[in-house]
DORO-73958 format. One record per residue (C-alpha): x, y, z; residue in three letters; residue number from 1. Coordinates in steps of 0.5 Angstrom, whole numbers, plus 500, padded with zeros to 3 digits. Layout:
DORO-73958
X; Y; Z; ALA; NUM
...
END
This chain:
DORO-73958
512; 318; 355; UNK; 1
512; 313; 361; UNK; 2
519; 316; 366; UNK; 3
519; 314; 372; UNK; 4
516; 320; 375; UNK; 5
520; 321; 382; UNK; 6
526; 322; 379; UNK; 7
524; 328; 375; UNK; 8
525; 335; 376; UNK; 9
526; 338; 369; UNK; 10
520; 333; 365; UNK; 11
523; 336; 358; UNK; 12
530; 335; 360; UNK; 13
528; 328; 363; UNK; 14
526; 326; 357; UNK; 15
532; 327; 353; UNK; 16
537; 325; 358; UNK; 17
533; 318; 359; UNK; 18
533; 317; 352; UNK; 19
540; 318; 352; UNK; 20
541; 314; 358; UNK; 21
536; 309; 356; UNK; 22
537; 305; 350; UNK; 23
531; 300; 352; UNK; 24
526; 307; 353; UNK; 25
528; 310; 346; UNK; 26
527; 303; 343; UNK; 27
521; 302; 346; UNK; 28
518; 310; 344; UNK; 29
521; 309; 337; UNK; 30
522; 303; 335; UNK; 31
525; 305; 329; UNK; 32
532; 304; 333; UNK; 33
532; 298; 334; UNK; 34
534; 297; 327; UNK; 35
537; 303; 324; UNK; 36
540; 310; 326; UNK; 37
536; 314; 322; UNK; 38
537; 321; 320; UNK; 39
532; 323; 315; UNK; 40
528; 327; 318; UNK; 41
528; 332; 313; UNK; 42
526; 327; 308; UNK; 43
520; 323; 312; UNK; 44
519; 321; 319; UNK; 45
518; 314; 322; UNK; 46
512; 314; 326; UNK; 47
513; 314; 334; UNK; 48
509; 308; 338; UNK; 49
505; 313; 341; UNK; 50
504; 316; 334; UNK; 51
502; 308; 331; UNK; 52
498; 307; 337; UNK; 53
494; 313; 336; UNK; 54
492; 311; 329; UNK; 55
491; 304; 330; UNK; 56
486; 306; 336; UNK; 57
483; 310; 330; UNK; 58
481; 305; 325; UNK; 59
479; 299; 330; UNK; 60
475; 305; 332; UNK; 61
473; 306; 325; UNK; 62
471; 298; 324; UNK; 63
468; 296; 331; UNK; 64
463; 303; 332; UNK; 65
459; 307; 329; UNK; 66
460; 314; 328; UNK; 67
459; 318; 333; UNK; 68
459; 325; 330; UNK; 69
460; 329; 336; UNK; 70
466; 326; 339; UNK; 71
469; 326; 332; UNK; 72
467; 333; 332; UNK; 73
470; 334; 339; UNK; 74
477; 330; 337; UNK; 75
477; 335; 331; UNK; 76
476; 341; 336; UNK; 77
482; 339; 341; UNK; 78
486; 337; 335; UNK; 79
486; 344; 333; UNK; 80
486; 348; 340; UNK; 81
493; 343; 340; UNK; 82
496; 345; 334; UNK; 83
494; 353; 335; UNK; 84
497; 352; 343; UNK; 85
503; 349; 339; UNK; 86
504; 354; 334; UNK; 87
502; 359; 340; UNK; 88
496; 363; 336; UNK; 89
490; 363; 336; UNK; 90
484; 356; 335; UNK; 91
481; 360; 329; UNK; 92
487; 361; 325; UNK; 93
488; 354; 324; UNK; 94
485; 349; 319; UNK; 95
487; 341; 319; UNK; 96
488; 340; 311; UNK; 97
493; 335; 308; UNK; 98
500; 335; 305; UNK; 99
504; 342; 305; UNK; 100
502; 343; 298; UNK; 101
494; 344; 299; UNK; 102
496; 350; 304; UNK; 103
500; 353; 299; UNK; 104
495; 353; 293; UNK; 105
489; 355; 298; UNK; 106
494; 361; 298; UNK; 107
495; 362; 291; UNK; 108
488; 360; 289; UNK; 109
485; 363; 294; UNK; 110
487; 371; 294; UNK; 111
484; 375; 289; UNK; 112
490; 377; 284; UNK; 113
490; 382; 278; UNK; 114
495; 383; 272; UNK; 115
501; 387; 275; UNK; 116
502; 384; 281; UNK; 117
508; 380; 283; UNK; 118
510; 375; 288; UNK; 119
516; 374; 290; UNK; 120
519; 366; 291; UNK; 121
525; 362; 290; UNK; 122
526; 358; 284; UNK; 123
531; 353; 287; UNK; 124
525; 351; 293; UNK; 125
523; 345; 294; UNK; 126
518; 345; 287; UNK; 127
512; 345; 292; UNK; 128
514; 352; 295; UNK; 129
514; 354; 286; UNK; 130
509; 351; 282; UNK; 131
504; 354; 285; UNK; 132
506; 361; 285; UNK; 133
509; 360; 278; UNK; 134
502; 357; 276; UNK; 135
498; 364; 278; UNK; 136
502; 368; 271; UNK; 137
495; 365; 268; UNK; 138
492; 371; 272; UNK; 139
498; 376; 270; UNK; 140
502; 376; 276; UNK; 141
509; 376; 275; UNK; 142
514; 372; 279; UNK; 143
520; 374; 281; UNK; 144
525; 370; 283; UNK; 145
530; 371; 289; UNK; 146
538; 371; 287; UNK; 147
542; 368; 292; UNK; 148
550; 367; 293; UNK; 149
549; 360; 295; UNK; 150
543; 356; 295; UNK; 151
538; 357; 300; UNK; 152
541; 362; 303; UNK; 153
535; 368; 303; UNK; 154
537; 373; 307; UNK; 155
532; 379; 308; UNK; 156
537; 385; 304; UNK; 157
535; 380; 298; UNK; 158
529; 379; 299; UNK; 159
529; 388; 301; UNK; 160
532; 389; 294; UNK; 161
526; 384; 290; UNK; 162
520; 387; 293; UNK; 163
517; 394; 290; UNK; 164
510; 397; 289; UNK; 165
507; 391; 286; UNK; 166
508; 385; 290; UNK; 167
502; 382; 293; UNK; 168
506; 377; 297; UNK; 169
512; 373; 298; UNK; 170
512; 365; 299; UNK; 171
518; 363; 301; UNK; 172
520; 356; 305; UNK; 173
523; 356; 313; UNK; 174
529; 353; 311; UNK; 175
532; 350; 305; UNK; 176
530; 343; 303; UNK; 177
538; 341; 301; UNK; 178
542; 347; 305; UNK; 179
538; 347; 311; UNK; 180
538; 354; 312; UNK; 181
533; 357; 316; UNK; 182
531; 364; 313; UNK; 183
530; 369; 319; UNK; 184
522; 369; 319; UNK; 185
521; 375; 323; UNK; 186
526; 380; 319; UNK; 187
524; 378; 313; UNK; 188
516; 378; 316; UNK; 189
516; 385; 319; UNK; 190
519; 388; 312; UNK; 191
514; 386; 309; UNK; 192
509; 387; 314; UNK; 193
512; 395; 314; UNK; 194
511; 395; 306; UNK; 195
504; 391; 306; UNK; 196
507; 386; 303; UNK; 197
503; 379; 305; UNK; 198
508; 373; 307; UNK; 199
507; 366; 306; UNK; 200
511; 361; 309; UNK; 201
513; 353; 307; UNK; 202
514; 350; 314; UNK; 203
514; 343; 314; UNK; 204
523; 343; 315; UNK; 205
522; 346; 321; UNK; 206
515; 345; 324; UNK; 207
516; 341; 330; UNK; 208
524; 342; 330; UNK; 209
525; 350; 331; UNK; 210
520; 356; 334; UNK; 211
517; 360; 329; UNK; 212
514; 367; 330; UNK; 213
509; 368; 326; UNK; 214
507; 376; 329; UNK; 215
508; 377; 321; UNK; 216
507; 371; 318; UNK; 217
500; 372; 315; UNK; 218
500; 365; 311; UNK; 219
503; 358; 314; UNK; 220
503; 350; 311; UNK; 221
507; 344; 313; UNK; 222
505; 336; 313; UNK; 223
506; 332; 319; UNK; 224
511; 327; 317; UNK; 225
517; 330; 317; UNK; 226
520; 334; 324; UNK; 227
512; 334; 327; UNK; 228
514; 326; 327; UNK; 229
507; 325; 324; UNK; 230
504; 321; 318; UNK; 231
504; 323; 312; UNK; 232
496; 324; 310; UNK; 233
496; 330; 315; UNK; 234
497; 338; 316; UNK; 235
495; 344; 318; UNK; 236
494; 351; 314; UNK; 237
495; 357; 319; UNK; 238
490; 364; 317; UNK; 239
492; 370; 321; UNK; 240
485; 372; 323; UNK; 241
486; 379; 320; UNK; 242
488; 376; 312; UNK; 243
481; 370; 313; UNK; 244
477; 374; 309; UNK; 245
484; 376; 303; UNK; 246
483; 367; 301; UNK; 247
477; 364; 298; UNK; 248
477; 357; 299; UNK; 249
480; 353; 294; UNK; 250
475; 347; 295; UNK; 251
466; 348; 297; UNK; 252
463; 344; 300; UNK; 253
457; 341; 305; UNK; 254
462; 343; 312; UNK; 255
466; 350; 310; UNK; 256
459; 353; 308; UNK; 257
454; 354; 313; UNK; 258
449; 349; 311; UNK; 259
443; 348; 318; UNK; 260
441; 341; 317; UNK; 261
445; 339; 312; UNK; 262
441; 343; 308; UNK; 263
443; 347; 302; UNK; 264
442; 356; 302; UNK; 265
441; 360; 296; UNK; 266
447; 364; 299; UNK; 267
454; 362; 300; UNK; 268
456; 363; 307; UNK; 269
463; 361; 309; UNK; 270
464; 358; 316; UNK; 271
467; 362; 321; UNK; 272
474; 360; 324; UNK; 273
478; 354; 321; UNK; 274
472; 350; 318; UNK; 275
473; 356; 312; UNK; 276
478; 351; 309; UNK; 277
475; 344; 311; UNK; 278
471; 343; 306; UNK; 279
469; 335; 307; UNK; 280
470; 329; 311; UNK; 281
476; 330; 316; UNK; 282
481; 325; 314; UNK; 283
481; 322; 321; UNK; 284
486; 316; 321; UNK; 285
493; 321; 320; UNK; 286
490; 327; 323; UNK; 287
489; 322; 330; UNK; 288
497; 320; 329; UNK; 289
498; 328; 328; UNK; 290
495; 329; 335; UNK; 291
499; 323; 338; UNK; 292
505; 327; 335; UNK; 293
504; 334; 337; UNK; 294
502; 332; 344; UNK; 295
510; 328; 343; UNK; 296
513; 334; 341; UNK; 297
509; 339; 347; UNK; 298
511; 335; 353; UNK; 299
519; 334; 351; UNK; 300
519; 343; 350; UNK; 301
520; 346; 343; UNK; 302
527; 349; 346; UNK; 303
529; 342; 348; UNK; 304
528; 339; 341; UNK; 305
532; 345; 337; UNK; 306
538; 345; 343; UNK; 307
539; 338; 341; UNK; 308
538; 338; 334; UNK; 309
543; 343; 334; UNK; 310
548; 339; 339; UNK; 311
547; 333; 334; UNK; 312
549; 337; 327; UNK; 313
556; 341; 331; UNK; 314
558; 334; 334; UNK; 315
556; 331; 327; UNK; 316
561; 336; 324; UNK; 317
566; 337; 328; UNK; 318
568; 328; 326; UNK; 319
568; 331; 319; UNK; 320
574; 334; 316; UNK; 321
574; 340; 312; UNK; 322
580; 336; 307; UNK; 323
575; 331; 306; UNK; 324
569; 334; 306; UNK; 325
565; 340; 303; UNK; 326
559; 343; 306; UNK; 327
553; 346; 303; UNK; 328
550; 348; 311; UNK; 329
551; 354; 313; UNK; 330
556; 354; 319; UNK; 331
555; 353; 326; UNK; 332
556; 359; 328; UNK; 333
550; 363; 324; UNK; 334
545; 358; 327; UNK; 335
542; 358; 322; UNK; 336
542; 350; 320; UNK; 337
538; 345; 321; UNK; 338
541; 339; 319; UNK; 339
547; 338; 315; UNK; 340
549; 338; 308; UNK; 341
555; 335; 305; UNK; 342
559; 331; 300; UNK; 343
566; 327; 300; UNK; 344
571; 330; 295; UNK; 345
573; 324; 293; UNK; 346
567; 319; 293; UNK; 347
560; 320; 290; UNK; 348
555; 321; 295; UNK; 349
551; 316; 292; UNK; 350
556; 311; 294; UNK; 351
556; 313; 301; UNK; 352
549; 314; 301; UNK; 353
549; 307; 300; UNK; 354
556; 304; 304; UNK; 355
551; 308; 310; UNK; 356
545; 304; 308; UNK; 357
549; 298; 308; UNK; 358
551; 300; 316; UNK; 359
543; 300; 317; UNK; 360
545; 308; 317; UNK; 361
538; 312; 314; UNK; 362
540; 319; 311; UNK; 363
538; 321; 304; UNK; 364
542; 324; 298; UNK; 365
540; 330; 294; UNK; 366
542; 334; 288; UNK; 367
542; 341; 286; UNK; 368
541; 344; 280; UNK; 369
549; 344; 278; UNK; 370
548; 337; 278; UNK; 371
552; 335; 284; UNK; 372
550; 330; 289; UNK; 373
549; 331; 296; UNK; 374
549; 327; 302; UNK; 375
543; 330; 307; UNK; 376
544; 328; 315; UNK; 377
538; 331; 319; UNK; 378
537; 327; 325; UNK; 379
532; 329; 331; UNK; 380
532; 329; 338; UNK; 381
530; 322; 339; UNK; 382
538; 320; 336; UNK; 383
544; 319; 341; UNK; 384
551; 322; 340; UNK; 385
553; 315; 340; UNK; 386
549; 315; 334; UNK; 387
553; 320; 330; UNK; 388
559; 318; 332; UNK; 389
557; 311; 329; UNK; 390
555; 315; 322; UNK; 391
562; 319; 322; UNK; 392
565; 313; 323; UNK; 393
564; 309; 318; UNK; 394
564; 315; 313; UNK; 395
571; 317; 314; UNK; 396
573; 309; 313; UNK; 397
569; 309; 307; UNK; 398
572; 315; 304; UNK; 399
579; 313; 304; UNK; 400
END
């Protein structure tokens, strides 16, 4: 992002502080606020300018040159090598697949079950991070279904407590998709890892917003178009190198198999590294954006991101009064909520999902399995304090 670069001193901090600052800048960096406040991000993203620009430069690319396989090849390889230093893993781990749920089926397709074996997952999930493993019990495999205390919230004692001597592999996702939660990944990874349990995680509600340490993940998805602020069309499919060889790929093609010349082999021999689970034509266009967006998210610092996400829901939260309000979220104090979840106890959440609306406030509501009716606030690090006093505002005058 263009900063005037002598005043800079911190360049992860400057870009927060000016976006803060400048209300100019951040309209022209995301044009989304010059029309709305928009606190969706747990729904889907709108695209920032450099994220547009990168997938029109992508298809006038397209309409005005022939393909010149080499560089389309070197922008795949530096595409993969951004996401691997992102995700502070290795090159070869990552593959650049599609929506979330392409990398959760190659997992669940793709290791080699037999009848007995259990997976452990969490039947209120987005259904994404359920289908595919209740899927698998025409293979004979048993899921068991965590029990939780309150929705979303799966701690690594309930998870301890479902995992025996037959679990092949618990799926589970970053956090909550209505609560927010985020599950502590790396307790509940070296549990499974000391019980030689395989983890596969859904990533996608906190790619691009939290760190995530993946010391004892052996399986990540997430699409780009939520918190990496990409488009949707795009993602990616981390394989701990040691587990590559546990997953077939789910789709063969003429680019996942060695075929010199494009000539096919009487032997079926896979690609090394990511290519593994690429099976074709790379979809180029939101993979450029994908690109566009990482290297965004790079140059304002993970860190910097999480600290004001976390800054904008407390603020949030300390403008809504208990008596009017009941939260879903996990407090404050645990750290462990990614955005905020709640709802009037007077007025429907559809209701204020719609006064907001009206207000040109973007948030999105949401229901649970006893049918109640949330509202879910998840702004990024682009959005203001001014912006949030804004939202409270006009929820506290529509609830009375």
């Amino acid at each position: 992002m263009e900063i005037d670069r002598a005043r800079r001193t911190d360049a992860q901090e400057d870009v927060i502080a000016e976006l803060e600052a400048n209300e100019e800048f951040r309209r022209r960096e995301f044009p989304i606020c010059a029309r709305k406040i928009y606190c969706a991000h747990a729904a889907d993203a709108p695209l920032p300018r450099r994220v547009a620009e990168a997938m029109r430069d992508a298809i006038e690319d397209a309409s005005t040159n022939e393909k010149q396989f080499d560089k389309a090849l070197n922008f795949i390889a530096d595409t993969r090598q951004l996401v691997a230093s992102f995700l502070r893993t290795e090159t070869e781990e990552i593959s650049l697949t599609g929506p979330t749920s392409s990398g959760l089926n190659a997992v669940a397709n793709g290791l080699d079950w037999k009848p007995g074996d259990e997976v452990a997952c969490y039947l209120d999930d987005y259904p994404a991070d359920v289908y595919p493993w209740l899927g698998l019990e025409r293979h004979g495999v048993k899921p068991v279904l965590l029990q939780t205390n309150r929705i979303g919230e799966i701690t690594p004692e309930i998870v301890k407590h479902a995992v025996t001597k037959k679990t092949r592999l618990v799926a589970l996702a970053s956090a909550h998709n209505i609560s927010g939660y985020r599950i502590d990944v790396d307790a509940i990874g070296t549990l499974c890892a000391e019980r030689g349990v395989l983890f596969s995680l859904d990533a996608i509600q906190t790619l691009g917003a939290f760190p995530i340490p993946l010391k004892h993940v052996d399986f990540l998805s997430a699409g780009a178009q939520k918190w990496m602020l990409g488009p949707s069309g795009a993602g990616v499919l981390f394989v701990k190198k040691s587990r590559r060889n546990l997953l077939r790929p789910m789709i063969i093609g003429g680019w996942n198999v060695e075929s010199p010349d494009f000539i096919a082999q009487r032997e079926i021999k896979y690609a090394e590294g990511g290519r593994k689970f690429e099976p074709g034509g790379y979809n180029n266009v939101p993979i450029a954006g994908m690109q566009a967006a990482i290297a965004l998210l790079g140059e304002v610092g993970l860190p910097k991101i999480s600290e004001r996400i976390l800054s904008l829901v407390a603020t949030l939260k300390s403008k809504l009064a208990p008596v009017d309000f009941e939260f879903l979220s996990p407090s404050q104090e645990s750290g462990r909520s990614s955005f905020l979840t709640f709802r009037s106890r007077r007025i429907l959440a559809e209701k204020l999902a719609n006064t907001l609306a009206e207000n040109d406030v973007v948030v999105s509501s949401r229901v649970d399995r006893a049918n109640r009716s949330w509202l879910r606030v998840s702004p990024h690090f682009y959005n203001t304090f001014a912006e949030m006093e804004r939202l409270t505002e006009i929820l506290n005058r529509a609830n009375f």
